[in-house]
C-alpha positions as CSV (number, residue, x, y, z in Angstrom):
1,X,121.7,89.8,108.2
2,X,119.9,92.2,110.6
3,X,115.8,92.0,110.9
4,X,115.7,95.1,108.3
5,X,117.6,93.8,105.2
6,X,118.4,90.9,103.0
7,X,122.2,90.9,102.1
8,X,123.2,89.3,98.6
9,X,124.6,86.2,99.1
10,X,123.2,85.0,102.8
11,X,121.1,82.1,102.4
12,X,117.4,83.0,104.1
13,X,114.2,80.7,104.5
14,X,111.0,81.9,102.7
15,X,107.8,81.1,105.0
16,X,105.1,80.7,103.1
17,X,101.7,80.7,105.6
18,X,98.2,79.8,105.0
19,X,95.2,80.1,106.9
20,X,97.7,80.4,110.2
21,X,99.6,77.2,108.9
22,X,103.2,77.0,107.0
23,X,102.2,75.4,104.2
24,X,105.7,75.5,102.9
25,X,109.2,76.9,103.8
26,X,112.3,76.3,101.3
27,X,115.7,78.4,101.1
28,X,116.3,80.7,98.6
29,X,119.5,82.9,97.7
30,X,119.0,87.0,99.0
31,X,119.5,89.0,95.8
32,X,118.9,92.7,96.4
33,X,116.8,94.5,99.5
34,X,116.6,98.6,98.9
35,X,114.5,98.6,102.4
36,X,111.2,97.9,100.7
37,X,111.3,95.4,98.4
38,X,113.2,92.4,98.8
39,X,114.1,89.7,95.9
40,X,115.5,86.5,96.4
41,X,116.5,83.5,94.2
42,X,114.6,80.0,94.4
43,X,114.6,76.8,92.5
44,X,111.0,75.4,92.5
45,X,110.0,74.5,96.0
46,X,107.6,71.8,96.1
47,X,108.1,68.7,94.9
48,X,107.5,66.9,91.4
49,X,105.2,68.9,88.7
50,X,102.5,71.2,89.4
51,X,100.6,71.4,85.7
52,X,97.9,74.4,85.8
53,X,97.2,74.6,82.3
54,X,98.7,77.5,81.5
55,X,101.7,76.6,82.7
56,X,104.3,73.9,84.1
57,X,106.4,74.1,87.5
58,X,108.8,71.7,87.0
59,X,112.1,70.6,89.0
60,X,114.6,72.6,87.5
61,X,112.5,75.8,87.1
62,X,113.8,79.0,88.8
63,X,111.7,81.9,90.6
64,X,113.1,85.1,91.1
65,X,110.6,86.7,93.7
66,X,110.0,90.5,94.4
67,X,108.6,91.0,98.2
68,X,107.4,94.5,99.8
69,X,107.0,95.6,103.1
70,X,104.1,97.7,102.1
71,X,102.4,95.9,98.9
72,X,99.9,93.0,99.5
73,X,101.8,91.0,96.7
74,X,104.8,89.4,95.9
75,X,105.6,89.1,92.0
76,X,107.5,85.7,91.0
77,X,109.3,85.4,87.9
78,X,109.1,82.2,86.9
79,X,112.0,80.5,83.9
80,X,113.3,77.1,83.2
81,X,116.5,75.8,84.3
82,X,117.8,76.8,81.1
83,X,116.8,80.9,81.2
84,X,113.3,80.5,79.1
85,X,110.7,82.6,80.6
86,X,107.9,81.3,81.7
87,X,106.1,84.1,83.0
88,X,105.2,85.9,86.2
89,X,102.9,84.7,88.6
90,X,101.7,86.8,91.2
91,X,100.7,86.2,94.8
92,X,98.4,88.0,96.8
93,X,100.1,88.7,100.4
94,X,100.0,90.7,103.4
95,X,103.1,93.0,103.1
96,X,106.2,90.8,103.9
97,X,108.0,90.5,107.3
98,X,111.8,89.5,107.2
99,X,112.9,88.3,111.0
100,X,115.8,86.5,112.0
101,X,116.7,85.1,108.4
102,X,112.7,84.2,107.9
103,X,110.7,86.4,105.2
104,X,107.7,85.7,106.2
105,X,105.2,85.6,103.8
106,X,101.3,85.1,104.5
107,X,99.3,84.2,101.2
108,X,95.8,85.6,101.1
109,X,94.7,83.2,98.3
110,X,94.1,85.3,95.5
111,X,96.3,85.1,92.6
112,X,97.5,86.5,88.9
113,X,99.2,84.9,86.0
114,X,101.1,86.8,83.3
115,X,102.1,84.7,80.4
116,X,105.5,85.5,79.4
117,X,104.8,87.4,76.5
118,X,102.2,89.4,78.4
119,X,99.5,88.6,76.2
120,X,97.3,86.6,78.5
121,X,96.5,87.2,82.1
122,X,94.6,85.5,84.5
123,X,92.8,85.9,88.0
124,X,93.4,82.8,89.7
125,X,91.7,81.7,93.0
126,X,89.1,84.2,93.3
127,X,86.8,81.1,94.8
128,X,89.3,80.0,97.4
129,X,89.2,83.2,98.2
130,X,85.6,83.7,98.9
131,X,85.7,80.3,100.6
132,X,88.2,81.4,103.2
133,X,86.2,83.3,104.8
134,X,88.8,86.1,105.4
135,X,86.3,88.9,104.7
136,X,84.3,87.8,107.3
137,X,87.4,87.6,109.9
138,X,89.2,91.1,108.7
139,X,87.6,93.1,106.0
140,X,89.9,95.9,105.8
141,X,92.7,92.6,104.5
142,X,89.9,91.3,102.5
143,X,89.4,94.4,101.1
144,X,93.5,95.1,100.3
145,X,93.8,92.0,99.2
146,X,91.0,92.3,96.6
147,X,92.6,96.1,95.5
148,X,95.8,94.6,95.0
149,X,94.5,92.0,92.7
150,X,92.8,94.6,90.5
151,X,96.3,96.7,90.9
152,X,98.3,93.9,89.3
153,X,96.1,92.8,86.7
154,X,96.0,96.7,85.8
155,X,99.7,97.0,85.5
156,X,100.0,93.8,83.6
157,X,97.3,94.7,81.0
158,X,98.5,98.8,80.5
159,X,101.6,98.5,81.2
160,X,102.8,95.3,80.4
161,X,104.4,92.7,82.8
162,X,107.2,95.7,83.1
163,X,104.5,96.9,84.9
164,X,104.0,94.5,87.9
165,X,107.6,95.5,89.1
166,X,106.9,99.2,88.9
């Protein structure tokens, strides 16, 4: 696997980062990579069950995740171990960096749900976000990362969660 792509079948180790910290790194199976976005396969990384409300991650659950190299988001597809679909639940990123069998991924806090049937979405984390303080510290990210929020939720509510992988 060179720096540049993500070939099927070579195991590679998602990075999440957090206010310059991992906050979590897990493997996860290379699916496609056209030189833009990159999709990988991952069971549910963190341990036990993280209720929201809205939704369960649960051991067992499956994301198939959608990374670009130009879009401040990743879009995760989220179904049980069984195939039911969950949802989508959307990340707000920098654009993704792939070294050395690393995606790197930096979260900028801000988040969107799409229920499964697309007929509820929700902005998450728009508080943490605030609280972060990363407006302050880079403005032109704050400001990208707040676009691509309103982006996403636009998709998902005209165009359905089709939409978010457009």
């Amino acid at each position: 696997m060179s720096a540049r792509s993500a070939d099927a079948g070579t195991s590679l180790t998602v990075v999440l980062v957090k206010a310059g910290r991992t906050k979590i790194r897990y493997p996860a199976e290379p699916v496609g990579d056209d030189g833009n976005r990159i999709t990988v396969r991952a069971p549910w990384a963190a341990s036990g069950v993280r209720d929201f409300g809205f939704v369960r991650f649960e051991p067992g659950d499956v994301f198939t995740e959608h990374y670009w190299r130009d879009r401040w988001y990743a879009v995760k597809e989220v179904r049980t171990g069984g195939g039911e679909l969950k949802g989508w639940y959307c990340d707000i990123t920098r654009p993704v960096v792939l070294r050395d069998g690393e995606l790197l991924v930096e979260d900028l806090d801000l988040d969107l749900w799409v229920s499964a049937d697309g007929s509820s979405v929700l902005r998450l984390d728009e508080d943490e976000f605030e609280e972060s303080g990363l407006a302050g510290r880079d403005a032109p990210a704050a400001e990208s990362a707040v676009r691509a929020l309103d982006e996403l939720e636009h998709l998902a509510r005209t165009e359905g969660p089709a939409g978010l992988l457009a």
